[in-house]
N, C-alpha and C positions, 0 to 999 in steps of 0.2 A: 922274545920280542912280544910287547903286550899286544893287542887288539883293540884298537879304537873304532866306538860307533858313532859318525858324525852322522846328526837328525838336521831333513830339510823343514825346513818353516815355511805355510804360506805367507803372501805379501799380506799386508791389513789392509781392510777394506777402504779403499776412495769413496773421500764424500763427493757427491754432486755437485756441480760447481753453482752458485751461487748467481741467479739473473741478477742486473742492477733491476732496480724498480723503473717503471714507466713512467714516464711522463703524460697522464691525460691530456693536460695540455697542449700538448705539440703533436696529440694524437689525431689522426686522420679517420675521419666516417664517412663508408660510402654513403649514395643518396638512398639507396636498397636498408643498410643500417638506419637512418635515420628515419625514411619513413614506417619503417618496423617499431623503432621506439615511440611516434607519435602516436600509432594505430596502437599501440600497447596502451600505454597512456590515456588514451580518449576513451577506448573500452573500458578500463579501470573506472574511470571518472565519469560515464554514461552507466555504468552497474550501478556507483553510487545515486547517481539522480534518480533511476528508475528504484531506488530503493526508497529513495524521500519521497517521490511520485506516489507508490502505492500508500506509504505510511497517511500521506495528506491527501489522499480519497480516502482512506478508512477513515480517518478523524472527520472527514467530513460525513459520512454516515450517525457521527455517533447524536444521540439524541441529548437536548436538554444544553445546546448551542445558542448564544446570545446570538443575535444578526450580527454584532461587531466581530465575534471571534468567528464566525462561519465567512464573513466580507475578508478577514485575514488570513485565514484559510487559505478560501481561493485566490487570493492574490497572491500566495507562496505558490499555490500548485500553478498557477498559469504561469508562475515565473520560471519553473523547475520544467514544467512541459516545454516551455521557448529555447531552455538552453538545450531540448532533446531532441529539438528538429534541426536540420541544416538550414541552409538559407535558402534552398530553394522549397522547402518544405515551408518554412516560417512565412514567404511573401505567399505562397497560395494560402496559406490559413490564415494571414490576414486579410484577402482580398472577399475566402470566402465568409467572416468574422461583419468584413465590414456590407457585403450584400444580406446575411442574417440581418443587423441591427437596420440594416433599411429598410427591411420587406417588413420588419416588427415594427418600425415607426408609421409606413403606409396602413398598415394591417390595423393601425390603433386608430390613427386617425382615423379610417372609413370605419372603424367601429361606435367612435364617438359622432362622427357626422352623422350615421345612420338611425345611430341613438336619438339625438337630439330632433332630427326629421321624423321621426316616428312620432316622440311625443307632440310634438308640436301639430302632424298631422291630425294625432287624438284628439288633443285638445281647440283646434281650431272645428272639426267635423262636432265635437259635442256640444259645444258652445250653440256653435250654427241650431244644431236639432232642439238644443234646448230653448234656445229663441225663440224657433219658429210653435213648440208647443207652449208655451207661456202666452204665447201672441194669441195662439189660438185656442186657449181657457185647455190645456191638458188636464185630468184627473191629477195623472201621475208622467211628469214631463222625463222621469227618467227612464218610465217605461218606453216611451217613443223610442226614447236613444238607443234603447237595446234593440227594440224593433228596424229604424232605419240606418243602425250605426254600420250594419254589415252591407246594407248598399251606398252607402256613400263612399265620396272619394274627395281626395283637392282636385282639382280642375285646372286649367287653364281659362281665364274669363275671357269672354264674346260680349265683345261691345256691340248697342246694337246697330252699327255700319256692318258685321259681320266679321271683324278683326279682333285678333287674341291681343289683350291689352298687357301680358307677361303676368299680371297678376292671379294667384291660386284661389281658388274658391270653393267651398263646397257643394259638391253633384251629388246630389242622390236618384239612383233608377229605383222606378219602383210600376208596379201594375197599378192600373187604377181602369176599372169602367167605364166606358166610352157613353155617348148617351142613351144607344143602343144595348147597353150590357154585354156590350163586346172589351173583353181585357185587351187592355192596350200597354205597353211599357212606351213607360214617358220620363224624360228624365226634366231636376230642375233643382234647384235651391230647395235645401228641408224647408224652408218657410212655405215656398208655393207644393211643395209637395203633399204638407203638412194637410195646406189649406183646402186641398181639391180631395184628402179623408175626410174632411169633416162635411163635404156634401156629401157624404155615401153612408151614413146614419147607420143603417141597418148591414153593414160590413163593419165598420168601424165608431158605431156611435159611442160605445161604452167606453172608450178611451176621451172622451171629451165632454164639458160640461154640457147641458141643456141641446145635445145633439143624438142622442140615445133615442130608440126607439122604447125599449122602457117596457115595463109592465102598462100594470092598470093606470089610466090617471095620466100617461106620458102622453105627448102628442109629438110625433115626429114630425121634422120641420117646420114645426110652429113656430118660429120665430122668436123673438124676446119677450119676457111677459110670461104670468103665471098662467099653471096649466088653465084654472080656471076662468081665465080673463078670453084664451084661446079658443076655449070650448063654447065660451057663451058668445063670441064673434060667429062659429060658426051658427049655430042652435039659431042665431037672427037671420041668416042665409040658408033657408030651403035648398036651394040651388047647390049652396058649397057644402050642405049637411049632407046629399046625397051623395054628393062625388067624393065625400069624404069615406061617408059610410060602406060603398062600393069600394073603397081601398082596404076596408076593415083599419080605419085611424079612428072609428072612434069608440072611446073605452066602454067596454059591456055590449058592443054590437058587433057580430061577426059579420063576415061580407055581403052575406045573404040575407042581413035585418031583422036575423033573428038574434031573439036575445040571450046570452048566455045563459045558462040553466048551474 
């Protein structure tokens, strides 16, 4: 009797069974899912803005920008920064956008009002001074002005009842000799200011015509009229030739009536 070898076989391998496919649409998302995807999403798209953000500050460094393409510039980068703030972010930076452009519109305006009252102050105080020395025969009237420009001021005007009539005016203080040659500060209009230097000769004569005390040949406070019209008024008055001579006013005699050497 032969011998037979029966051989066992493993089974063949089972495929895995096969999912149907899903349905998305019919598919269900918690609230935890979805707000996972939007927070996914908005960081994506907040990467991108701040990548266009830095690009459109460097372009705006760059040199050799018309105004039109630097104006379009920023109006991309403000647009791109708005979409990068939330809302509550956005309402504070326009609130604080809009107290900026306010405090720059105050700031301009009292810069121009300022402006404008300054000149106007110059020019109404120069005017004044230059009047009053023209009035009163200046050398050189612009000299005055640098002289009493730094004490003058606008004023308020006093009527003479004693009342401010709202109108400004030019004030100048200034020292002036009393009759006694005690310094007094007196304040008034450059014209009467002007006018009360020109009786003080021998402090201020050289700044005014025919009020200098002068060298040889001058006569101080002589009046109108050539030196030599004055001098021979005197020369007929003993009387006034003394009390002239006693002042040393008259030219080639010193006070004591001796004569220059």
């Amino acid at each position: 009797m032969s011998n037979v070898t029966v051989g066992f076989f493993e089974d063949p391998p089972v495929e895995p069974p096969v999912e149907p496919p899903v349905d998305d649409k019919n598919k269900t998302f918690t609230q935890d899912h979805v707000n996972s995807l939007v927070a996914k999403e908005r960081k994506e798209w907040q990467a991108k803005l701040k990548k266009s953000e830095d690009g459109l500050t460097s372009a705006l460094k760059a040199k050799g920008l018309t105004e039109a393409q630097r104006n379009e510039l920023q109006t991309q980068l403000e647009d791109v920064q708005k979409s990068l703030r939330t809302k509550e972010e956005q309402t504070e930076h326009e609130r604080t956008e809009s107290a900026r452009k306010h405090k720059e519109a105050v700031d301009s305006l009292t810069t121009d009002r300022e402006t404008w009252k300054n000149r106007y102050t110059k020019a109404s105080i120069q005017r004044a001074i230059l009047d009053g020395a023209m009035q009163h025969d200046a050398y050189d009237p612009e000299q005055v002005v640098a002289l009493l420009g730094p004490n003058t001021e606008l004023a308020e005007e006093i009527d003479a009842g004693g009342k401010k009539t709202g109108n400004l005016v030019p004030k100048t203080s200034w020292d002036i000799p009393d009759k006694d040659g005690k310094i007094e500060k007196i304040s008034g209009s450059p014209s009467e200011i002007i006018e009360k230097m020109t009786k003080h000769p021998k402090k201020w004569g050289n700044l005014f015509k025919n009020k200098s005390t002068g060298g040889l040949g001058t006569m101080p406070n002589a009046g109108s009229g050539s030196v030599s019209e004055n001098l021979s008024a005197i020369l007929k008055d003993p009387a006034k030739y003394r009390e002239e001579r006693a002042k040393g006013n008259i030219p080639g005699v010193r006070a004591t009536g001796k004569q220059h050497v």
